[in-house]
N, C-alpha and C positions, 0 to 999 in steps of 0.2 A: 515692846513697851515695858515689858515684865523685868527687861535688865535693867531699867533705871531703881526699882526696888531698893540697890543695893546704896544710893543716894540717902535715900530713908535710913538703912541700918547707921549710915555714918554718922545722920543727926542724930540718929537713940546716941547711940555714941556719946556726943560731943555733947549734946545738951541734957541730955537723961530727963528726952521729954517727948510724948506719943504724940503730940499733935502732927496732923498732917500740914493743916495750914502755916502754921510757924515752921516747916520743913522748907515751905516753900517760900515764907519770907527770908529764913539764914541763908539759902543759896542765893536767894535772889540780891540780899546784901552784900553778898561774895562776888559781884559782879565788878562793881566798878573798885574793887580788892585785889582783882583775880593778878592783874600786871606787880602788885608787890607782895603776893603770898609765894612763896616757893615751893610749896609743897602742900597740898591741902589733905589728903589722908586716904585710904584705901577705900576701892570703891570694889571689890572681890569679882562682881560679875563683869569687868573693865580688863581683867587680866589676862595674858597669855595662859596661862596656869587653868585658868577656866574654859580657853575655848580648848584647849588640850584635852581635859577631862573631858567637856562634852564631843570630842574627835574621839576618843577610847570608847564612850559609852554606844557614841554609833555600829559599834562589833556587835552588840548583843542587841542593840535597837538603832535597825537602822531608820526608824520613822521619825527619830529626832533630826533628820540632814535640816527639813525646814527651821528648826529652834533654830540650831548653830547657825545655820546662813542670815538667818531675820540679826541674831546676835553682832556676827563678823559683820554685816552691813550697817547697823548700828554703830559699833565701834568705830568701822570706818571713816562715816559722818563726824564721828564725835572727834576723831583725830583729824580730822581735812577743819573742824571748828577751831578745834585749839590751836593749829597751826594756824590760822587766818589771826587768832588773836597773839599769837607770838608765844603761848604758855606751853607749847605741846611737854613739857616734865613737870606739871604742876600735878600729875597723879602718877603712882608707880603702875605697870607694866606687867610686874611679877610681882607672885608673895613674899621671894627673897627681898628683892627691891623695897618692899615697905618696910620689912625688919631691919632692913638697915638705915634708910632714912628718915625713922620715927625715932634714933636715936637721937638725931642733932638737934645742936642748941636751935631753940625758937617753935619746936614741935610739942605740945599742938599751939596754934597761932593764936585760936579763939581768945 
């Protein structure tokens, strides 16, 4: 549950505002949004890049295998979602990938 966290950092982000609950009405507004936003903005613990890291950290701890698997099956869910809603590129992959698509016109949408 701890990777959705990174949900949260996007909306400090976006709205430069702590509330939890207004965290959860912007996403929830972002819903019937979701088919014409193209690109909604980095979600860090969502990335290849992150289950990489936590793959390397498993050398010196191997007691994180559970985090990583709870995480990769997480993800997994969350991309069999997107794909059922037809968005599966509405969030980058990698950190490279967001530095380049935070440059196009229309970013940020809010």
């Amino acid at each position: 549950m701890l990777i959705d966290v990174d949900h949260y950092f996007l909306y400090i982000q976006r709205r430069k505002n702590f509330s939890v609950p207004g965290m959860f009405r912007y996403f929830a507004e972002l819903i019937p949004l979701e088919r014409s936003i193209s690109y909604v903005g980095l979600c860090v613990f969502h990335t290849i890049d992150f289950f990489l890291l936590l793959a390397l950290l498993l050398f010196w701890h191997p007691q994180l295998w559970p985090l990583l698997a709870g995480c990769l099956f997480h993800f997994v869910l969350d991309l069999c979602d997107l794909k059922r809603k037809g968005i599966i590129f509405i969030r980058p992959y990698f950190l490279v990938e967001h530095l380049i698509r935070r440059r196009r016109k229309g970013y940020p949408w809010y």
